[in-house]
C-alpha positions in Angstrom: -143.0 -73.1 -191.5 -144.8 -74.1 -189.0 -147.0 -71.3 -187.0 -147.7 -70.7 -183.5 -150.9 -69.8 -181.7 -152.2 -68.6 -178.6 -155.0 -69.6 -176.6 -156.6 -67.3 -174.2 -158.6 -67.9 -171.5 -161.1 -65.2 -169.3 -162.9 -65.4 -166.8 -164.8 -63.4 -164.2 -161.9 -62.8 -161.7 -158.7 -63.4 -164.4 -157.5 -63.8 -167.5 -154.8 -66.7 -168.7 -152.9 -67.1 -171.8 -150.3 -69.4 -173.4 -148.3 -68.7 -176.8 -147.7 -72.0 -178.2 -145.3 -72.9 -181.2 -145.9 -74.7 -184.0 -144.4 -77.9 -182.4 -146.6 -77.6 -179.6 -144.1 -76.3 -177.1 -145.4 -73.4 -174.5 -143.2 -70.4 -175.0 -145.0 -68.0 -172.8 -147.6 -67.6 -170.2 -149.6 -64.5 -168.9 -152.0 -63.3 -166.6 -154.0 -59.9 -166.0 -157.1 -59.4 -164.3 -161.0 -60.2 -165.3 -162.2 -59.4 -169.2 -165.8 -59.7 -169.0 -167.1 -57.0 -171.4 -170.8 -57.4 -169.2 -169.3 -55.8 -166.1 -166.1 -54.2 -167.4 -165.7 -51.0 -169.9 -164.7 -52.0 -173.2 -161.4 -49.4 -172.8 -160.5 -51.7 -169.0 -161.2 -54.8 -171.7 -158.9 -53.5 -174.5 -156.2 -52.2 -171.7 -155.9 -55.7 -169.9 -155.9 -57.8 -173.7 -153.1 -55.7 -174.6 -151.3 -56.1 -171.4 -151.5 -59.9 -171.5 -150.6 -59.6 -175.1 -147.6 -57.6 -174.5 -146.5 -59.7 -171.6 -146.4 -63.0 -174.4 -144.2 -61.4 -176.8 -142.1 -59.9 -174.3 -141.2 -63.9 -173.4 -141.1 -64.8 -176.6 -140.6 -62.3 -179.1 -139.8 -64.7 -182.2 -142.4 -67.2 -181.3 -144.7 -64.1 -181.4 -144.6 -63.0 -184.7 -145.2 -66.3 -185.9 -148.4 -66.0 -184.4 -151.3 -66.9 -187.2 -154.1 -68.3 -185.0 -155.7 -67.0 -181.5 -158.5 -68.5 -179.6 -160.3 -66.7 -177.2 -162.8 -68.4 -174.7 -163.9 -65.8 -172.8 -166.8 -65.4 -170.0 -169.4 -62.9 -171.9 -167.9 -63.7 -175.1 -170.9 -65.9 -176.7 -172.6 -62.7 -177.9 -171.6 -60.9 -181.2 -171.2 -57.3 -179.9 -168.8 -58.8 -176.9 -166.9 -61.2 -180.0 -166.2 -57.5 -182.2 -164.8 -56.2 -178.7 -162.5 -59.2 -177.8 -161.8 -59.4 -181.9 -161.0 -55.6 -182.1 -158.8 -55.6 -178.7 -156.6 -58.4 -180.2 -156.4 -58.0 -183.9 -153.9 -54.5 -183.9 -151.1 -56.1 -181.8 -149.7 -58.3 -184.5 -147.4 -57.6 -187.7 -149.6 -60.0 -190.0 -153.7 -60.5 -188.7 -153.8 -63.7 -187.6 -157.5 -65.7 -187.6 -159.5 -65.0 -184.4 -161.8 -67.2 -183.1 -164.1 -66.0 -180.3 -166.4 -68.1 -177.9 -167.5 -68.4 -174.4 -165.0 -70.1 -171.4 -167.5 -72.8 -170.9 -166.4 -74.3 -174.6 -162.7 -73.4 -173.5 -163.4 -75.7 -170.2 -165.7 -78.5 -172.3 -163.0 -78.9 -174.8 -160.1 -79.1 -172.4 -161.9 -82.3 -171.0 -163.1 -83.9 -173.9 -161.2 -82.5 -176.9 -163.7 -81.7 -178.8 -166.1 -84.4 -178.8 -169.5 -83.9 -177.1 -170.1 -83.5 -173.3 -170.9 -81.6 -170.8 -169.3 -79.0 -168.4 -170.4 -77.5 -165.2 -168.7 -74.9 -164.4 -168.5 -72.9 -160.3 -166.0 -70.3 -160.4 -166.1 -66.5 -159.7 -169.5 -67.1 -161.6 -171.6 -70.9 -162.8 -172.3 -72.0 -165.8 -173.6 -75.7 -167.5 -173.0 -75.9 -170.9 -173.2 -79.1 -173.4 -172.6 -79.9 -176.6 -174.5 -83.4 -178.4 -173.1 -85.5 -180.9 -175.1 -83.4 -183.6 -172.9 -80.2 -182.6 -176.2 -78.7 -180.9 -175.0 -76.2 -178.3 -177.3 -75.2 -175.0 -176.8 -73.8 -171.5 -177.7 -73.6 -168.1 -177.3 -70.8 -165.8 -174.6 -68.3 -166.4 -177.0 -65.0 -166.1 -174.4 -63.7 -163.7 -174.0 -62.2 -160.5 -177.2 -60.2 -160.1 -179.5 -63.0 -161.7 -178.6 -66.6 -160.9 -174.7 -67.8 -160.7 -175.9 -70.7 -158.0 -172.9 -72.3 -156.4 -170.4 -69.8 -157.8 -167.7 -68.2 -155.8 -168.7 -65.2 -155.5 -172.5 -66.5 -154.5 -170.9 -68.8 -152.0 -168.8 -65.9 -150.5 -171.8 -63.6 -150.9 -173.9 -65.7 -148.8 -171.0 -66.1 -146.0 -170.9 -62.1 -145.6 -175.2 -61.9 -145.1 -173.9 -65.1 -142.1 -171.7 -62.2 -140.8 -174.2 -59.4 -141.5 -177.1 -61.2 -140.2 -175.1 -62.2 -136.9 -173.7 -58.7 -136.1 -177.5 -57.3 -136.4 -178.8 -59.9 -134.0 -175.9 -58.9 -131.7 -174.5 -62.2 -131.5 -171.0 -63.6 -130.9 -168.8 -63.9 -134.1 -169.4 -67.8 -135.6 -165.9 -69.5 -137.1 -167.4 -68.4 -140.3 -168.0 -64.8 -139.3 -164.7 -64.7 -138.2 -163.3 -65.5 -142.0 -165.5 -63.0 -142.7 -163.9 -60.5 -141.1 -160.4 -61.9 -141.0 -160.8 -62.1 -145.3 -161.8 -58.3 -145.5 -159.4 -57.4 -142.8 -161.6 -55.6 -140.1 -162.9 -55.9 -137.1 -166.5 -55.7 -137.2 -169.3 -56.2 -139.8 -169.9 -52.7 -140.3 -166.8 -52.1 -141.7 -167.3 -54.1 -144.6 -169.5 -52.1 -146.3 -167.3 -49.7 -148.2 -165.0 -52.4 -149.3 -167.7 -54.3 -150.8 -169.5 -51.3 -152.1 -166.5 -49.7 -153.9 -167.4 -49.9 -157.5 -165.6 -52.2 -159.6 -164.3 -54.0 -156.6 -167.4 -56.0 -155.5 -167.3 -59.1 -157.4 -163.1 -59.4 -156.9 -164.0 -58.6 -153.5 -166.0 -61.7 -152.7 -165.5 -64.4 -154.8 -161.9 -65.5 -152.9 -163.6 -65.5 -149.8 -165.4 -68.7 -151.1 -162.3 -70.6 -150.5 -162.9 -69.8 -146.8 -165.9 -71.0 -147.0 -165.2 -74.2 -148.8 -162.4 -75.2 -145.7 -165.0 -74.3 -143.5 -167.3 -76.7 -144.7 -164.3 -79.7 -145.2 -164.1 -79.2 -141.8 -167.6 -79.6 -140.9 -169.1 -75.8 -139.7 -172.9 -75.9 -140.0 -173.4 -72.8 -141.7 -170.5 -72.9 -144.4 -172.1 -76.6 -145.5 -175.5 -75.0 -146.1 -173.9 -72.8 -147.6 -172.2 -74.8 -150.0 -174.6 -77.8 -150.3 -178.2 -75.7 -151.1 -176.8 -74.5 -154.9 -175.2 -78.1 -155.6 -178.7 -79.7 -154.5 -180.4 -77.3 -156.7 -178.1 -77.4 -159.5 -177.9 -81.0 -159.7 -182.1 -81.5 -160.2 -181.8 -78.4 -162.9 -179.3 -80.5 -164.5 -180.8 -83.7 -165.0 -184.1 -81.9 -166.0 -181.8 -80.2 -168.6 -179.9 -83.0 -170.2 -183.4 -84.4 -170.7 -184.7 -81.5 -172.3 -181.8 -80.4 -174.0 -180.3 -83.5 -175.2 -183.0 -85.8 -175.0 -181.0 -87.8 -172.1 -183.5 -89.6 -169.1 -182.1 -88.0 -165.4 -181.3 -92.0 -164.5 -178.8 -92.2 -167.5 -176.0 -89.9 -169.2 -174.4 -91.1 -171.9 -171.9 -87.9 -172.6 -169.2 -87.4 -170.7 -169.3 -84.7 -168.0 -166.3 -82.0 -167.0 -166.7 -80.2 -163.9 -164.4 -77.3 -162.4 -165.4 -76.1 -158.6 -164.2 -73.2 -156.5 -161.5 -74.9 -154.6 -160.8 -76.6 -151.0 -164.6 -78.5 -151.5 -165.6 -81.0 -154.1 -169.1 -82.5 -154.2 -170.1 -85.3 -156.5 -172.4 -84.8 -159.4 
């Protein structure tokens, strides 16, 4: 018989999974919120896994149970004591134990782009990674410290940036820019003040800010001053730490790359590499 598997994938904002038979055909899909044991408790991390578990067999009962394989790439989930977490969330919700592999969502979003071979894959959503892998199987990473450290060109730094633009203009008393206006019109209020407490409100922050990127991005398209420098400082910065990096790393000169690159962005803006 022929087994199925399901591949999970979380990041800093949500959580996707897919329970696949053993012909290859999806037979459910779920979502829950973010699963990042660095920000989240590891009870809101075992709550969320079981939900999205729960919502797969609940699709697909049969296909379930036939479950012998789950992969997990996960954002946090490249350090042991965040694999046991991830491991022990998933392991009790299934008749028979299937194998559980653990690894970070950068391998999740490599792979998915160059099925397994080598590359690279830069990575801007809720936070930014790079991350490569060489033909010698040689792993190595740029970035991905989070969002109190360095997540340069991430959502949530690009919306975090747009909300200082609001900030900033309400101090100086000045008249609302287009991009203050998203600001405000994203959060729902009427002046910058206001958006303190929603910000503020613990566990809420990074959820908070992250979708306002999207604002930002259209903003940009569309040509508004502020929301390109916005967008355009990280991507300069990030694209000189990366050719530094595939030189160092994997012994590629800046002028030449001779793995292939995947690259994922916040949406509505898209900036060549």
């Amino acid at each position: 018989m022929l087994h199925s598997l399901i591949a999970i994938d979380g990041g800093g904002t949500k959580t996707a999974a897919l329970l696949v038979d053993g012909n290859g055909n999806v037979q459910a899909e779920a979502l829950v919120s973010a699963t990042n044991p660095n920000s989240l408790s590891e009870e809101v991390v075992q709550s969320r896994i079981e939900a999205l578990l729960t919502k797969l067999k609940v699709q697909a009962e049969h296909a379930y149970e036939e479950v012998r394989f789950v992969f997990a790439g996960m954002a946090g989930g490249d350090r042991e004591p965040a694999k046991t977490v991830f491991k022990e969330a998933i392991r009790h919700h299934f008749s028979v134990e299937p194998t559980i592999y653990v690894d970070h969502d950068a391998v999740t979003a490599l792979y998915s782009g160059t099925y397994g071979q080598p590359g690279i894959a830069s990575i801007a959503g809720t936070g930014s990674i790079v991350f490569g892998v060489n033909e010698y199987g040689d792993r190595d990473r740029l970035g991905g410290w989070g969002y109190l450290l360095e997540d340069a060109g991430s959502g949530f730094e690009l919306g975090r940036q747009a909300v200082l633009h609001c900030m900033n203009e309400f101090d100086l008393k000045r008249v609302p820019s287009p991009l203050s206006e998203a600001v405000l019109a994203h959060f729902q209020v009427e002046r910058a003040n206001e958006l303190i407490s929603l910000i503020y409100e613990p566990g809420k922050t990074r959820e908070r800010i992250a979708p306002l990127s999207e604002q930002v991005c259209n903003l940009a398209v569309d040509g508004q001053p502020e929301a390109e420098r916005i967008v355009r400082e990280p991507h300069t910065k990030t694209q000189k730490l990366w050719s530094s990096w595939q030189n160092v790393c994997f012994n590629i000169p800046p002028t030449k790359s001779s793995l292939p690159a995947v690259c994922t962005k916040v949406s509505g803006y898209g900036a060549s590499f």
